[in-house]
N, C-alpha and C positions, 0 to 999 in steps of 0.2 A: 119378741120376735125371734125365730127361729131360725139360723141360716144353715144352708146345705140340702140336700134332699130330702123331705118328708118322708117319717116311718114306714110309711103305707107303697111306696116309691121304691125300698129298700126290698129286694126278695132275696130270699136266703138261694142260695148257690144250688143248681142243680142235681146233687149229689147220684138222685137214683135215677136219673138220664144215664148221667157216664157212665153211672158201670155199668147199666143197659147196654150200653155203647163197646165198654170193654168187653161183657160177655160175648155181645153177637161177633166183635171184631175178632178176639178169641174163637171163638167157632166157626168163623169163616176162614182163617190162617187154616186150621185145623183140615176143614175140607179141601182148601188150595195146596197145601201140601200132600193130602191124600191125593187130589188129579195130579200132581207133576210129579209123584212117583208112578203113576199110570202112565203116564206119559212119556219117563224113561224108557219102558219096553215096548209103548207104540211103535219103535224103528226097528221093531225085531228082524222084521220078514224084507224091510229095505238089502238089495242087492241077492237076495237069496234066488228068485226070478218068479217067486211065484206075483199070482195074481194081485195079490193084495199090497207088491211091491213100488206099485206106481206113483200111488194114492199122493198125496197132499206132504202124507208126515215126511215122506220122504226125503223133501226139500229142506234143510238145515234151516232156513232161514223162515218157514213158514213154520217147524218145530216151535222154533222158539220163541216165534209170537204166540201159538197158543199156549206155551205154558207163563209167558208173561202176562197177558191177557189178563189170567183171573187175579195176579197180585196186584196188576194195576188198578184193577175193578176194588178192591178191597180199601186200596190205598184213597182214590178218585172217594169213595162212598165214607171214609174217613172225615175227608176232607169236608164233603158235600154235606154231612149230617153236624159238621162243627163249626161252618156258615148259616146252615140254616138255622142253628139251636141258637147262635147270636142273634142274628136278623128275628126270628120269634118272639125270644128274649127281651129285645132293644123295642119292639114294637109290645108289648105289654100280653104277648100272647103264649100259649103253652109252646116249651118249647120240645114235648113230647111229639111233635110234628118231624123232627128234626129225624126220625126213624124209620120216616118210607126212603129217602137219599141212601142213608146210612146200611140199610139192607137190600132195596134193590138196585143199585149201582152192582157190589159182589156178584149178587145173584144174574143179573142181566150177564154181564164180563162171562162169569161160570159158562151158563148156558151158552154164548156165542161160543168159546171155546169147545164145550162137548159138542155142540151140531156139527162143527166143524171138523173133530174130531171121527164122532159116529156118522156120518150123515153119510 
C-alpha cells in the first residue's frame, strides 16, 4: 500500500506557461513604457493657449492616471493569469487557460488609456 499522492496525481510543473507568461509580461512592460514616454510630451501644448490646451491631459491628476493605468493593467493581468493557472491547475485542468487574464487585462488597461488619450 502506497501512501501519498499517486503518480498519475503528480504533474510536473508548468514550465512553458511561465515563460509564456514572462515573455508576454516582458512585452507588455516594453509597450507600457513606450505609451508613458508618449505621454511625457502629451502636456506639450498645456498652457501654451492653443486649442488643444484644454483637453483632459491637461489636468495633472488625470495625466497620471493614464499613464498608471496601463502598469496596473499589467500588474492586475499578472496577477489574474497566476490565480487562474492555480485554480486550473488544482482542478485537474489546463492551465494554458490562464493566458486570456494574463493578456487581456494589459491589453483592456492599454486601450482605456489610448481612447482616453486620442479620443
Amino acid at each position: 500500500m502506497t501512501t501519498g499522492t499517486p503518480a498519475a496525481a503528480r504533474r510536473p510543473a508548468p514550465v512553458a506557461l511561465i515563460a509564456v507568461l514572462v515573455v508576454f509580461g516582458l512585452l507588455a512592460a516594453a509597450v507600457d513604457a513606450l505609451f508613458s514616454l508618449g505621454m511625457v510630451f502629451g502636456t506639450d501644448s498645456c498652457g501654451t493657449g492653443a486649442a488643444a490646451s484644454a483637453g483632459a491631459l491637461c489636468n495633472t491628476a488625470v495625466w497620471g492616471l493614464l499613464v498608471l493605468l496601463p502598469w496596473a493593467g499589467l500588474a492586475a493581468g499578472l496577477v489574474a493569469a497566476g490565480i487562474a493557472a492555480a485554480v486550473a491547475r488544482r482542478r485537474g485542468r489546463s492551465p494554458w487557460i490562464a493566458l486570456l487574464p494574463g493578456v487581456g487585462l494589459p491589453l483592456a488597461a492599454l486601450a482605456i488609456s489610448c481612447l482616453a488619450v486620442f479620443a
